[in-house]
N, C-alpha and C positions, 0 to 999 in steps of 0.2 A: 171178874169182868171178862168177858169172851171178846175176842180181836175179830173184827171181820175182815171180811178175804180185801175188801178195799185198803183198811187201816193196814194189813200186810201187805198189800202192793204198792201202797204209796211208801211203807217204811222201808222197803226193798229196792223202790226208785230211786231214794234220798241218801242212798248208800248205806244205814242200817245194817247192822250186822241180825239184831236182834230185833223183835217184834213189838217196839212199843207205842202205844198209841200218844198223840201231839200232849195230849194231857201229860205223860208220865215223863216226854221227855222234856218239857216246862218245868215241871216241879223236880225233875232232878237237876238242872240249871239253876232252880229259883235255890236250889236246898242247895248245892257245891257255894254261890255267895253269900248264904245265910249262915252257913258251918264257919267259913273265913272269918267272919264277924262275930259271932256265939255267941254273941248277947244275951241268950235265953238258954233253956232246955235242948238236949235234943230233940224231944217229945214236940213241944213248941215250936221248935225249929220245923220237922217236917209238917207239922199242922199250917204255919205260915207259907210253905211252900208250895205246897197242896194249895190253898186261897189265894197265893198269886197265880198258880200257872190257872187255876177257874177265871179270872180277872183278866187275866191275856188272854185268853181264848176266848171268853163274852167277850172284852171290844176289839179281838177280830173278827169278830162274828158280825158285832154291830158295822163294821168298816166296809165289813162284804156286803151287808145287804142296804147298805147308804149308797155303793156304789152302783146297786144294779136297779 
């Protein structure tokens, strides 16, 4: 996945140390509450976390373009 110079300016705005796009840092949020719980695989686990932060970011996506 290549980072573009915007996704690194906004992670640099947001105080980010590091360069990650909103996807990765969803699914490392979705993945730290799914590990707490480990109900499944780890394997599972990051696939789950992965399909929630795509799930967050469609309906903000949807939320943004309802409001404009």
């Amino acid at each position: 996945m290549i980072i573009t110079k915007q996704q690194a300016i906004t992670a640099q705005v947001n105080g980010s140390k590091s360069v990650l796009t909103k996807r990765e840092q969803f699914a490392g949020m979705a993945m730290q509450a799914l590990i707490v719980k480990m109900d499944e695989s780890l394997i599972l686990t990051c696939i789950t976390a992965v399909k929630s932060a795509d799930a967050l970011l469609e309906a903000l996506e949807e939320s943004k373009e309802s409001k404009d």
